[in-house]
N, C-alpha and C positions, 0 to 999 in steps of 0.2 A: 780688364776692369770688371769689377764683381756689380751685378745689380738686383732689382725685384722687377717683377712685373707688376702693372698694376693697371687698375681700370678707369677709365677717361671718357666717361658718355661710353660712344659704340667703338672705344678708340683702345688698343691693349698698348701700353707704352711700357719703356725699361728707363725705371730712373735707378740712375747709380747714386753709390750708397755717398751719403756725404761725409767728407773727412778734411782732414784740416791741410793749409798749406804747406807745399813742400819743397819750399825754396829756400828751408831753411832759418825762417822767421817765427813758424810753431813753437811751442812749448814738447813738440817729440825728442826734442835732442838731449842729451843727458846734461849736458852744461842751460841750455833753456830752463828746464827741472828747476835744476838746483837755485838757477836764479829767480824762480816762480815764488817755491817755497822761502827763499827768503824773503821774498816782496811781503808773501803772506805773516811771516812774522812780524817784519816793519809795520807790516797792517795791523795788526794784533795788538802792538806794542802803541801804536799811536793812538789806537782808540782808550786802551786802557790808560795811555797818556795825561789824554786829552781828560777822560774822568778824573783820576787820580789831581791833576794837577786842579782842577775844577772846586774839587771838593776841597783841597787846602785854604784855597782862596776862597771859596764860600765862610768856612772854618775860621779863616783869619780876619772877615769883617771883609773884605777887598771886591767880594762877590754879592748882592744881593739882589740882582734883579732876575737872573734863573734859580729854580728850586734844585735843578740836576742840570749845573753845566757840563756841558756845553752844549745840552739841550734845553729848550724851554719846557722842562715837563718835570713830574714827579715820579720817583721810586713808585713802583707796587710791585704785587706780588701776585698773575692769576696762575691758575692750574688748570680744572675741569675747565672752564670756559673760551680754552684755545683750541680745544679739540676738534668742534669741527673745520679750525680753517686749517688743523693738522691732518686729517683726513681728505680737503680738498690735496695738501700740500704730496700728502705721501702717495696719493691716487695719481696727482699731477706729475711727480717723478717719473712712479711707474709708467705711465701712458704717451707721456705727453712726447720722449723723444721719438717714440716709433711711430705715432700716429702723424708728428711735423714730417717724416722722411714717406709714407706709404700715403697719405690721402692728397686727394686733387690739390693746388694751389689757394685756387677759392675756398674750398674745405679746409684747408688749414689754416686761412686766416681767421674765418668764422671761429673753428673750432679756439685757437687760439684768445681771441679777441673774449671770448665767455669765459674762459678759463680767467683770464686777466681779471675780469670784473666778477668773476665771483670770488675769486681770492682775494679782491678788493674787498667786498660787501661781507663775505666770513673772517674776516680782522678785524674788521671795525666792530662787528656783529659781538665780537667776545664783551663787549663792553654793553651788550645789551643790542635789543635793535633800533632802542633811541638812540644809538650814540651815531646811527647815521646819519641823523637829523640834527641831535644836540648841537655839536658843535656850531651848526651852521644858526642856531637860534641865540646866538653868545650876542650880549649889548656891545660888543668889540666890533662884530661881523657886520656884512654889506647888506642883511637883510634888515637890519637893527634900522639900518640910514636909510631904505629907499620910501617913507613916507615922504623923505624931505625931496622928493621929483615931483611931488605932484602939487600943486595943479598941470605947473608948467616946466619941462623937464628941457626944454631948451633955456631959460632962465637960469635954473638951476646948474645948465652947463655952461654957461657966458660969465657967471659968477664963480665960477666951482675954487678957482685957486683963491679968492677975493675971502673967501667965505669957510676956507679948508678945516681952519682951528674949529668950528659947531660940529665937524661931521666925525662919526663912529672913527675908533682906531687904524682900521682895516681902509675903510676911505680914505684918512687921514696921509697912509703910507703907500699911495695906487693913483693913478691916472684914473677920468672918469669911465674910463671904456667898461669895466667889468661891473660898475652900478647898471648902467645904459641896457647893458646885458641881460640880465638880471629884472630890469624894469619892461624891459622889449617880454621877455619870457612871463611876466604878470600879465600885460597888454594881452597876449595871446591866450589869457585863462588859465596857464599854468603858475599861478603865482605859489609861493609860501616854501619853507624848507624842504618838505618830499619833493616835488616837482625840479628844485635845484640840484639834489640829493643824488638825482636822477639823471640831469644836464652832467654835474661831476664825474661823476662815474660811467655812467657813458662816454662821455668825450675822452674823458682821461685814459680809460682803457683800451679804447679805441686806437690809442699813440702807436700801440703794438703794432698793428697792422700798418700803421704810415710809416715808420722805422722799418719795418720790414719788406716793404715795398721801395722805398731807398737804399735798402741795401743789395736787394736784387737788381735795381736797375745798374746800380755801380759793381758790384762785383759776382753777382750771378745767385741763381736761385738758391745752390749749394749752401753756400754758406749763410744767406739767409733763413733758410730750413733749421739750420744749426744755430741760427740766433734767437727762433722765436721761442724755445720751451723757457730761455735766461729771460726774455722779454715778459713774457706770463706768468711769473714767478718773482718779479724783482722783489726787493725789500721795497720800491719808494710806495708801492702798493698801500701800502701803513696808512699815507696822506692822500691816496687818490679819491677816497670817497669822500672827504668830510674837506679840503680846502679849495678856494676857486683856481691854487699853481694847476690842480690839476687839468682845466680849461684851460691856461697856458699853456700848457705843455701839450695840448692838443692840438693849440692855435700853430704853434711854430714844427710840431711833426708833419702836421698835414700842408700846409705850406711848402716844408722843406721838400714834402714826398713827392706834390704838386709839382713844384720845381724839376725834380729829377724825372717824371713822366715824360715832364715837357719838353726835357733835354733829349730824350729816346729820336731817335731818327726814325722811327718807326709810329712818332704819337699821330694823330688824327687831326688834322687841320693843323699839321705842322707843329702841334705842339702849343698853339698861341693862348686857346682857352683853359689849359691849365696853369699857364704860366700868368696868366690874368688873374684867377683862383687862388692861385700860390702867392702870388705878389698882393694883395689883398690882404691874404692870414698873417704873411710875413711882416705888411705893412702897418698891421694892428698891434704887433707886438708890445713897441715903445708904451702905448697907450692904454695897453692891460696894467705894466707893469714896469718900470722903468729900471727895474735891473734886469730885462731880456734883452736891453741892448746888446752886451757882448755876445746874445745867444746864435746871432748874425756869422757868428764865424761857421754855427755849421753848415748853411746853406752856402756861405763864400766858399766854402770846401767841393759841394756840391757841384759850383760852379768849376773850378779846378779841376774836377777829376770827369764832367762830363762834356765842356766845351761846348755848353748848348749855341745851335746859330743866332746870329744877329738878328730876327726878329723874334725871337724866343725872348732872347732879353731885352727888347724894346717893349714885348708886353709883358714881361716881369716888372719892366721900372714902372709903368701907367699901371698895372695893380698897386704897385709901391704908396702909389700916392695918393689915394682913393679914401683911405681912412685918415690920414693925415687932414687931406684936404676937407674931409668932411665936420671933422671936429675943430678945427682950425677958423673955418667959416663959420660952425655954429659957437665961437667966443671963445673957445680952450687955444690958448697961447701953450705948445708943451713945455718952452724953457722957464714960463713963470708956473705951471705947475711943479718942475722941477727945484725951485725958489722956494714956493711953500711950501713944499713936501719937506725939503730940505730946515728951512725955518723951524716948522714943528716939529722935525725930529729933536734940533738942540736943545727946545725948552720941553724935551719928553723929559719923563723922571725913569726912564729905563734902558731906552737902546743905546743912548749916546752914552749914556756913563759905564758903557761896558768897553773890557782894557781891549784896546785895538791889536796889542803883543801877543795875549793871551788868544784872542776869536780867529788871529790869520792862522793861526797853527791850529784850533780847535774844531774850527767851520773844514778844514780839510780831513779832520778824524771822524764829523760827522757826514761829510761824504764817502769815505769809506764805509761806512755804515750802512749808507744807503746801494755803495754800488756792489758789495759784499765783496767773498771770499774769492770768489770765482775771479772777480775782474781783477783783485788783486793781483792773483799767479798768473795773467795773461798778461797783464801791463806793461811789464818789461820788454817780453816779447811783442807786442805791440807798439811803441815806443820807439825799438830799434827797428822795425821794418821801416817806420818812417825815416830814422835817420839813414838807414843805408840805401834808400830809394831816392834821391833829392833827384836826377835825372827820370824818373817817372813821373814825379810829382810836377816839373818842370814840362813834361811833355803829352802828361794828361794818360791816363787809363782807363776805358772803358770795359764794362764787358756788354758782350754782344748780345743785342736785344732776344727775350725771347723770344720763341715761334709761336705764336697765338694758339692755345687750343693744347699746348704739349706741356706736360710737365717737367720738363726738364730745360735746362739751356747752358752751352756754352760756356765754361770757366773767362774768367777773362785771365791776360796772361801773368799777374799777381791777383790773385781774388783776395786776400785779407790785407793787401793797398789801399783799398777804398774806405776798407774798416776801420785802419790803423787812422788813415788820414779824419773819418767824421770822429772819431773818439778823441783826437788831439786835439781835433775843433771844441770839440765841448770843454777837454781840459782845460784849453786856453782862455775859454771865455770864461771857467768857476775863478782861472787866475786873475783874470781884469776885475772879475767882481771883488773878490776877496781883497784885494789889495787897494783898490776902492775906499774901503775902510764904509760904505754902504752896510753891509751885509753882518752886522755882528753879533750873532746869535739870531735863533727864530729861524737856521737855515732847513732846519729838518722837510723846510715846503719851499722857502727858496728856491733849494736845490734842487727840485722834482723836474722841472724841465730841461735840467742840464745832465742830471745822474741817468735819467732814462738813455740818453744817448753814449754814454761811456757803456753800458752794457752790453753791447757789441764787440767788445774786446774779446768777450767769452764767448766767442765762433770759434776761437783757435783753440780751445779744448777738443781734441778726438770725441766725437758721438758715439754711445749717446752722453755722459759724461755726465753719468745719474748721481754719483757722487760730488759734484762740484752744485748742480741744480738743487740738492740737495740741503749742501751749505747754504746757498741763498735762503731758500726757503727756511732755515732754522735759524739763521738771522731774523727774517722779519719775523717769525714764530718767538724770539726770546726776548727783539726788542715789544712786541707786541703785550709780553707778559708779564716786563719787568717794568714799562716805565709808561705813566699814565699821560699823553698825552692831551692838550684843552683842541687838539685838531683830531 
């Protein structure tokens, strides 16, 4: 086995190099290939689909509540003004697979985790450096509505669903958790757009690191190494600085990552304070957002592949029910928010008059969008590991914890089983949502907590696999330049 040396404190270790699975379910076999590249055209074809078909119906009268569907956004045209997040992008190619396989663990997350948020903040940035603030100053947005918490913000929560139709768009269409958020974050002297600006994008970028810590503890630090340059590079980057999905998707990584700590047979006090931690994030979900329901299957996954012990998940369920409980008590009923929310969508003059035939096929071309090129050609192969694993799945796969202090650990005995299996979790929850008939158009932020966890697919790329990082990156670099988004 070929490796490097490399330095660990006062410590000289050999990590082997990272490479992709060879059981068979890679994308190295010549028939893999060929079935990648055609995914990647299907991908191709569906995005351009999804337009083409968009813009007829715009064209025919049948469409007018997006400018560019099957996104909510408008054509343009930048140039000079993507350049430096083209510069982060082509530095980050360069860099970033050699630097995820040679530096410490801790160091790689770090390094990775700034990478993420500055390619966040240089995308947004092309549109000026207001536009990292703008968005979040829109009379749509939750800053627009949090006057109406004060005097008294428990009031305001007892009545919330009573009172839904007075409040901003954004409140209109959201559980009170992320106003609460938001008003907690004023409370503490950090109020107004920068300060939130700052919450997004921090949290959100952060995901990497929680995603990449669950994929280690499931299927070994290998292939996690191999997942983080696709994780710091995504396209959903676009939306992490300017909407609050990105604080969801924060909420439900670190949760999920919590969770899978806590499953380690090796965690600290057995595991119970993370799983108390995780069951908390997890259990605020509903109430950030009420289509992260299905977002549950990727931790149910979690649960599947790491068997955590019985009281592991006796304080996962008492996290569970902490935010529930506490919003519950302070007057928020979640099924009659669910009521209203639902109420005022019907008499909206936009979301509901979009064709439910057209959005279940078009919300999935904007998911490709967002998960690129890369997760494309891995799909398949991804996909089929899980079908032809249903006895592993059935009998649970670990891989073996690491050695504290060492860089390296342990394959487990399918290392891209864990991956296939949390990537199908997320597939399966964009399916519950889409089909739903919720989610119809507007998914480009939607989709931010579910598309980050599909990214993972692109571990079975052989490393460093600068051209597949690459295409991602020149996705969000053309959606960046071509289409103006109000997020």
């Amino acid at each position: 086995m070929s490796g490097k040396r490399a330095l660990s404190g006062k410590a000289v270790v050999t990590v082997a190099e990272p490479r992709p699975d060879r059981t068979g379910t890679g994308p190295s076999r010549p028939a893999a290939k060929r079935v990648g590249w055609i995914a990647v055209a299907v991908w191709a074809a569906g995005v351009a689909a999804a337009f083409a078909v968009g813009w007829w119906r715009r064209q025919a009268g049948l469409a007018t509540e997006d400018p560019l569907p099957p996104l909510f956004a408008h054509a343009r045209f930048l140039s000079w003004q993507v350049l430096p997040a083209a510069g982060v992008a082509a530095f980050s190619v360069a860099a970033l697979p050699t630097l995820t396989r040679r530096f410490a663990w801790r160091a790689t997350l770090l390094v990775t985790w700034a990478t993420a948020a500055l390619w966040a903040v240089t995308l947004a940035a092309s549109d000026g450096l207001d536009a990292l603030t703008r968005p979040l100053k829109a009379p749509t947005e939750y800053l627009a509505g949090l006057p109406q918490l004060s005097p008294d913000p428990l009031s305001w929560l007892a009545t919330f669903s009573d009172r839904l139709g007075g409040y901003t768009t954004q409140v209109r269409g959201h559980p009170p958790l992320p106003m609460l958020v938001l008003w907690l974050l004023q409370q503490a002297g950090l109020g107004g757009a920068g300060w939130a600006a700052v919450l997004l994008i921090g949290s959100g970028s952060s995901a990497v690191i929680a995603i990449a810590v669950t994929v280690r503890r499931l299927a070994g630090e290998r292939v996690a190494r191999t997942t983080l340059p696709f994780l710091a590079l995504a396209p959903p980057a676009l939306w992490v600085a300017t909407t609050m999905d990105a604080f969801f998707l924060a909420a439900g990584a670190w949760g999920t990552a919590l969770l899978a700590m806590a499953a380690s047979r090796k965690s600290r006090l057995g595991g119970v304070p993370a799983a108390v931690l995780g069951g908390i994030l997890l259990g605020a979900l509903p109430y950030l957002s009420y289509g992260l329901l299905p977002l549950y299957a990727v931790p149910l996954a979690v649960v599947v592949l790491s068997r955590p012990r019985l009281r592991v998940l006796a304080a996962l369920a008492c996290g569970l029910v902490v935010v529930p409980a506490l919003l519950t008590v302070g007057g928020f009923w979640w099924l009659d928010g669910v009521r209203a929310t639902h109420a005022t969508y019907l008499i909206s003059r936009g979301s509901a008059r979009r064709s439910f035939a057209y959005y279940a096929f078009a919300d999935f071309a904007v998911l490709g969008l967002l998960t690129g090129p890369a997760v494309a050609h891995a799909l398949p192969a991804t996909l089929h590991t899980i079908w032809r694993s249903p006895r592993a799945l059935i009998s649970g796969i670990r891989a073996p914890d690491p050695i504290p202090g060492s860089m390296t650990d342990g394959p487990a005995e399918r290392p891209i089983l864990p991956v296939a299996l949390l990537v199908g979790a997320a597939l399966l929850g964009t399916l519950a949502l889409d089909l739903s008939g919720v989610t119809k158009g507007e998914v480009e932020r939607i989709w931010i907590p579910y598309a980050v966890w599909i990214i993972p697919a692109a571990a079975l790329h052989r490393p460093p696999a600068r051209g597949w990082l690459a295409a991602q990156a020149l996705t969000a670099l053309a959606l960046q330049a071509l289409v103006l988004s109000p997020w």
